[in-house]
C-alpha positions in Angstrom: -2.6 16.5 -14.5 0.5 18.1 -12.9 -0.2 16.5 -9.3 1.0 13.0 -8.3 -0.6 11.0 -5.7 1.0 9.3 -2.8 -1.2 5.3 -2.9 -1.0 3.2 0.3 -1.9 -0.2 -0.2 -3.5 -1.6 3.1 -2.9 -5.1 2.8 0.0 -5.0 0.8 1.0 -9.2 1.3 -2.2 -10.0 -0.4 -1.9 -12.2 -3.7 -4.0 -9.4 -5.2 -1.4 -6.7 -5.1 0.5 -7.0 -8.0 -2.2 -7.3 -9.9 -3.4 -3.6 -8.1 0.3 -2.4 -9.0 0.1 -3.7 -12.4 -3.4 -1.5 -13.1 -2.0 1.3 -11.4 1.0 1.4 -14.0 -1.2 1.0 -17.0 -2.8 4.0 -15.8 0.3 6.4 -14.8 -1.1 8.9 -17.8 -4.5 8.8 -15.9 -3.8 9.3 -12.7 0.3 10.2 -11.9 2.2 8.4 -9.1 4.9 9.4 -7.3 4.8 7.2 -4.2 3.0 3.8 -3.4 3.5 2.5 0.1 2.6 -1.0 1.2 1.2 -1.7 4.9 0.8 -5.3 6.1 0.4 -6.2 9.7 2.6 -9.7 8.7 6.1 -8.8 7.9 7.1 -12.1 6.5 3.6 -12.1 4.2 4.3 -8.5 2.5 8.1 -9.7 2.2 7.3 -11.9 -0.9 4.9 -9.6 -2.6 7.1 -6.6 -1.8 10.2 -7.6 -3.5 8.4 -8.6 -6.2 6.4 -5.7 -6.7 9.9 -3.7 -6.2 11.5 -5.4 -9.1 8.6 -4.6 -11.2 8.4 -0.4 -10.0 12.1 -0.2 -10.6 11.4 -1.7 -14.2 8.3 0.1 -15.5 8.6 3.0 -13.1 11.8 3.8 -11.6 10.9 7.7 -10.7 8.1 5.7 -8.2 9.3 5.9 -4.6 7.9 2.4 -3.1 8.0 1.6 0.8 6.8 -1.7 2.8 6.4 -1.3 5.8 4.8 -3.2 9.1 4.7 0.3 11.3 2.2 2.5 9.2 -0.8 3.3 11.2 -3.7 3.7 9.1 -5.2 6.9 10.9 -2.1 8.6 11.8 -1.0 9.1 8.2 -3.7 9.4 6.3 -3.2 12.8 6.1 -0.4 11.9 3.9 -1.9 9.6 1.7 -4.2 10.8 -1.5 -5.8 7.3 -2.2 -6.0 4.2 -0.1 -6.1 0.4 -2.0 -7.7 -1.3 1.1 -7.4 -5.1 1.5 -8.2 -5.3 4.9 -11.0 -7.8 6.1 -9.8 -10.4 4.0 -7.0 -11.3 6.1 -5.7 -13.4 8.9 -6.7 -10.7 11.7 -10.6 -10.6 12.4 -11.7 -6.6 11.9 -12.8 -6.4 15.0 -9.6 -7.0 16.6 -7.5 -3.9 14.4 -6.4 -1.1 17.4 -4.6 1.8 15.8 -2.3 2.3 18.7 -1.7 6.3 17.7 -5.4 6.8 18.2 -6.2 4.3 20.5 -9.4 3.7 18.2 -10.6 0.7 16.8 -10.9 0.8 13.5 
């Protein structure tokens, strides 16, 4: 497979993100990488998991550009992404509350 997927992980400062790097990783030969992008809506949750997770992608897979970030807007770039790890609904903010300001949809 010569093309390599950009990942977002929506939800990136849940507990269960490493474990979705980790698989990811496992699976490079499967399914080829070259970006994974971490979105959480908590700065100070995702910081944690995100440092964590950075260690570990400059270890196993240092040609793997990783961002965290608080500003991605879910509908604005999904144009850019190829697959989305979604987390959202199991978090602190109730889905019925999440604007995407870009949009100005509720999503």
């Amino acid at each position: 497979m010569d093309k390599k997927f950009s990942v977002v992980i929506a939800g990136g400062g849940s507990t269960f993100t490493p474990g979705i790097v980790l698989m990811l990783l496992e699976n490079l030969d499967k399914f080829p990488i070259r970006q994974i992008k971490f979105y959480d809506n908590l700065e100070e949750r995702q910081k944690v998991i995100a440092d964590a997770c950075e260690i570990i992608l400059k270890e196993k897979a240092p040609e793997i550009d990783f961002v965290a970030t608080t500003a991605l807007c879910p509908v604005k770039y999904t144009d850019q992404i190829d697959k989305n790890f979604r987390r959202l609904g199991c978090g602190i903010v109730p889905r019925s509350s999440r604007f995407c300001l870009c949009k100005r949809v509720w999503y």
